[in-house]
N, C-alpha and C positions, 0 to 999 in steps of 0.2 A: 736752592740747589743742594745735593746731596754727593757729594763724594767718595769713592774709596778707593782702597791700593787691594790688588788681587795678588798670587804669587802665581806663576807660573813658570814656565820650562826655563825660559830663557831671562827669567828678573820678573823686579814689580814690573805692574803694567796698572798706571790709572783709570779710574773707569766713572762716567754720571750715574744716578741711579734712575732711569727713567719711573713713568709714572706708573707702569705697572711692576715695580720694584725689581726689574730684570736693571742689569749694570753694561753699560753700553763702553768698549773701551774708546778711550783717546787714544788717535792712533800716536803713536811713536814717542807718549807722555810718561815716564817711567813714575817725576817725584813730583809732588803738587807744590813746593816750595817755588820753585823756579816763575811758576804760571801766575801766582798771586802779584805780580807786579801790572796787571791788568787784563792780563789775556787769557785768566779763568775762563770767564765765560764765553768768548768766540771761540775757545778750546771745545767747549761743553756744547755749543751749539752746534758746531760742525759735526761732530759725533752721533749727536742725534739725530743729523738731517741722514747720513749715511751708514748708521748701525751697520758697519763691517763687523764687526765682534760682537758678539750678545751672550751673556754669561748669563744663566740663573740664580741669583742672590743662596740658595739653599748647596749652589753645585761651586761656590767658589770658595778658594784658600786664603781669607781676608788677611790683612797683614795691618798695622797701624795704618791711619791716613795718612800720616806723611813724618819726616822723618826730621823733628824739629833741631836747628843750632845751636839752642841755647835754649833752658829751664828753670824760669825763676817760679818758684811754688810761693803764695803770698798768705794770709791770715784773715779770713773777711768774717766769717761767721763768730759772733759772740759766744753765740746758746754752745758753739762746740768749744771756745777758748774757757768757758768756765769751766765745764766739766772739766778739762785736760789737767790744768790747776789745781784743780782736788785729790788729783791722783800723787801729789807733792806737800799736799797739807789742802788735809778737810776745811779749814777757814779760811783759804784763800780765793780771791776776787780777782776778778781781771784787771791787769795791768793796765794802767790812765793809760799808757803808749797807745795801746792798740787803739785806741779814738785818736791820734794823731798821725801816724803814719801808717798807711799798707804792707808791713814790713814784710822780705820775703828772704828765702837764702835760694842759690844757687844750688840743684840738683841736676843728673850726672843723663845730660842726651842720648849718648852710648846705650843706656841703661832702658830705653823705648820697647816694649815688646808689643804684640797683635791682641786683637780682643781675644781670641784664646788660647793664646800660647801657654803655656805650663811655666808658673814663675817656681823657682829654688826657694827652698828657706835659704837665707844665710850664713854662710858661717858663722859661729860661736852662737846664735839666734837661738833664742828660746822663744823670746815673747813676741813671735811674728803679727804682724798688723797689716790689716788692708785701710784704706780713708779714700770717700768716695767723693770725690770733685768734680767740678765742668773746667775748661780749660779754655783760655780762649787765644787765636792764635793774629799774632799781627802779619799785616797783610803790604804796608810800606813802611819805608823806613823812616825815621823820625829822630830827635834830639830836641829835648828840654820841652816837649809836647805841655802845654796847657790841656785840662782833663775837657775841654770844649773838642780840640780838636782829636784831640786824641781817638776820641772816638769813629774818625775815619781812615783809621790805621787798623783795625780789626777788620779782617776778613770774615771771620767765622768762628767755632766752636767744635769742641769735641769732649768727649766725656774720659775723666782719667780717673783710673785708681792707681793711687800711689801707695805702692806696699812699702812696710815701714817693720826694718830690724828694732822694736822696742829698748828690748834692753841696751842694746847695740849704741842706738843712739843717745838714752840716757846717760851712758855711761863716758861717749865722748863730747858729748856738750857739758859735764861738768868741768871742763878745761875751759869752756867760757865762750866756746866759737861754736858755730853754727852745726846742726847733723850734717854727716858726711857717708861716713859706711854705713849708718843707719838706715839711710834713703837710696842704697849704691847698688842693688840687686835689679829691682823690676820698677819699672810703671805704665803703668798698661792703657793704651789708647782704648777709646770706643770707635767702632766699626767706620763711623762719618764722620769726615769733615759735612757742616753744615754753614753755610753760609750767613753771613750776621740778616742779610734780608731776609732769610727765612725766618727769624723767628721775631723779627719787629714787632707781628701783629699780637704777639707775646709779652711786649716790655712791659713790666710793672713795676715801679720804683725804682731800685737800684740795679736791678737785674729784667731776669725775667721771670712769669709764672710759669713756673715747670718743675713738676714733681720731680723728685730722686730718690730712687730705693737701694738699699745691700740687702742681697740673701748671703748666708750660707749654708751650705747642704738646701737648699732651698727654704728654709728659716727667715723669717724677713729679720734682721736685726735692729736696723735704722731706716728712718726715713724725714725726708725737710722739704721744704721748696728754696729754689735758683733764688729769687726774691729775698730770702731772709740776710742775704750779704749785706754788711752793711758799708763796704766798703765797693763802686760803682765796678765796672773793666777799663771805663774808660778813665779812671782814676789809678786801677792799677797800672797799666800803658804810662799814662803820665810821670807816675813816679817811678817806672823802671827806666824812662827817658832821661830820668835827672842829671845833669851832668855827664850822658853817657848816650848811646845810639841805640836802637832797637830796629830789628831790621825784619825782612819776610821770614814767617814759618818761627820766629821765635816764639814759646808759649807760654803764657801767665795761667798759670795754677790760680782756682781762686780759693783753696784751701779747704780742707774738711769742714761738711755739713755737718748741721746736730745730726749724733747719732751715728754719722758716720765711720766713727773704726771702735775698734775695742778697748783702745784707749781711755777716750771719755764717759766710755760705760764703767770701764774700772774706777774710775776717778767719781764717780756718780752711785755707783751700788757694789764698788768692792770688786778685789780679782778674780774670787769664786764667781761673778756674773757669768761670765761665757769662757772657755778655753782659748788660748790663742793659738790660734792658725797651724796645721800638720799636716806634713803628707798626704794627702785623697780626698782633703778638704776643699772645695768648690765655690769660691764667690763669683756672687751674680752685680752685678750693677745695672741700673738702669734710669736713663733720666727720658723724660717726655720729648719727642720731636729729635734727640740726639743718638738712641740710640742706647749701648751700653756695652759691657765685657762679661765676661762668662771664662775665668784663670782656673788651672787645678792648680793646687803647691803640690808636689812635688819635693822627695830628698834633694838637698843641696850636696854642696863641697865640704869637705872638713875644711877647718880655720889650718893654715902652714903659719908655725910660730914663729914669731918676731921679738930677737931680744933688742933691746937699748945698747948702745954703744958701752963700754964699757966702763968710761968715766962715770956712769948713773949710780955704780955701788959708791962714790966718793958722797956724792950730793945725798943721798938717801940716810949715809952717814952721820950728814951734819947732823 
């Protein structure tokens, strides 16, 4: 089953995508978060029996699928961890860590936009970045999940690109903690929520086989398959459960595929490889069975400047 959120007059309104790709609404369903406690599908079935609403997929104002609480983005692809490494020092090799834990940082829900809404560069941004992921989203709630069970805590999928203020972020993770305004502008849904049965017939090792591309200006620049993660979903779910609860509509990132942003092409062939990211530039996303995004950038905001307290001329001093 196929989901999405349309805009209209009066709010989102959710909608199934029937078989002949017209979007059938739910009636009186605004946000698909709420319905993943089990009553997705009688939502969806009812809808179809009584097609009151029928949208043409070409005639609607898509908006993300749903509007998740909470965004932990995690690290699964190697071929993309080494590239990124390089862009810090040509001989550098992936961290032993990342064969031990999923590790992921919190980024900002607020920050959710529609598969084609117009994202900003960032303030003070030069080296703007898109990374192209699938995302997967939990569907109950859970605590200290084993990676067995976990896996019937996913509801479903959706495809994300998370644009990424490069420099931005470089420059405040050398303080030692996690991106923050780096990753605090846009991240942009693919059109579908799709449900994890749909793409069962799909699983192939750790994932799934499903292709993923990025254009821009319609330029293919990267492409990988779902598969290559080497880290499961239902092991990420597991370890976002750790010690803590994860609830409906929450979403795990499964992190940049090879090839996926401009990042690890720098890190791989140098910054002259490709321009990063301006105004009138167009990325396309697209994964098999999910769907994809299609962003303009767009001018941003000027940076408003922020001085330090006053005391920082004493310390600076020492």
């Amino acid at each position: 089953m196929k989901l999405v959120r349309r805009n209209t007059g009066s709010g989102p309104q959710l909608a199934v995508v029937d078989g002949s790709a017209d979007l059938v609404d739910l009636p009186g369903e605004h946000d698909l978060v709420p319905l993943l406690d089990g009553r997705l599908q009688d939502a969806a079935d009812a809808a179809l029996r009584t097609r009151a609403t029928v949208t043409a997929e070409a005639d609607a104002d898509l908006l993300a699928p749903l509007a998740p609480p909470t965004f932990r983005d995690f690290s699964t692809f190697p071929e993309h961890t080494a590239g990124i490494v390089k862009l810090f020092n040509p001989d550098a090799t992936i961290n032993p860590v990342f064969w031990e834990i999923p590790t992921f940082y919190f980024s900002n829900p607020h920050a959710i936009v529609g598969p084609t809404a117009d994202v900003p560069v960032p303030p003070n941004c030069v080296d703007f970045d898109f990374e192209l992921e699938v995302a997967a989203v939990v569907g109950r709630a859970g605590r200290d999940l084993s990676v067995e069970d976990a896996a019937d805590h996913l509801a479903g999928y959706v495809v994300l690109n998370d644009f990424s203020a490069r420099d931005v972020q470089f420059h405040e993770m050398s303080l030692l903690l996690g991106p923050a305004k780096g990753k605090d502008t846009a991240t942009a849904l693919g059109q579908y929520f799709v449900t994890a049965d749909e793409l069962a017939p799909r699983r192939s090792g750790s994932s799934f086989d499903l292709r993923m591309e990025v254009r821009v200006n319609g330029e293919l620049i990267g492409s990988d398959r779902l598969d290559n993660m080497a880290w499961t979903f239902p092991a990420l779910a597991a370890y976002a459960s750790r010690g803590t609860e994860i609830r409906p509509g929450d979403l795990l990132g499964s992190g940049t595929c090879q090839g996926g942003c401009l990042a690890e092409l720098w890190g791989r062939h140098g910054r002259d490889h490709h321009a990063p990211l301006g105004p009138g530039d167009v990325v396309t996303t697209s994964v098999e069975l999910l769907g994809g995004t299609t962003n303009r950038v767009v001018a941003g905001a000027a940076a408003v400047p922020i001085e330090p307290f006053a005391r920082a001329a004493e310390y600076r001093a020492q």
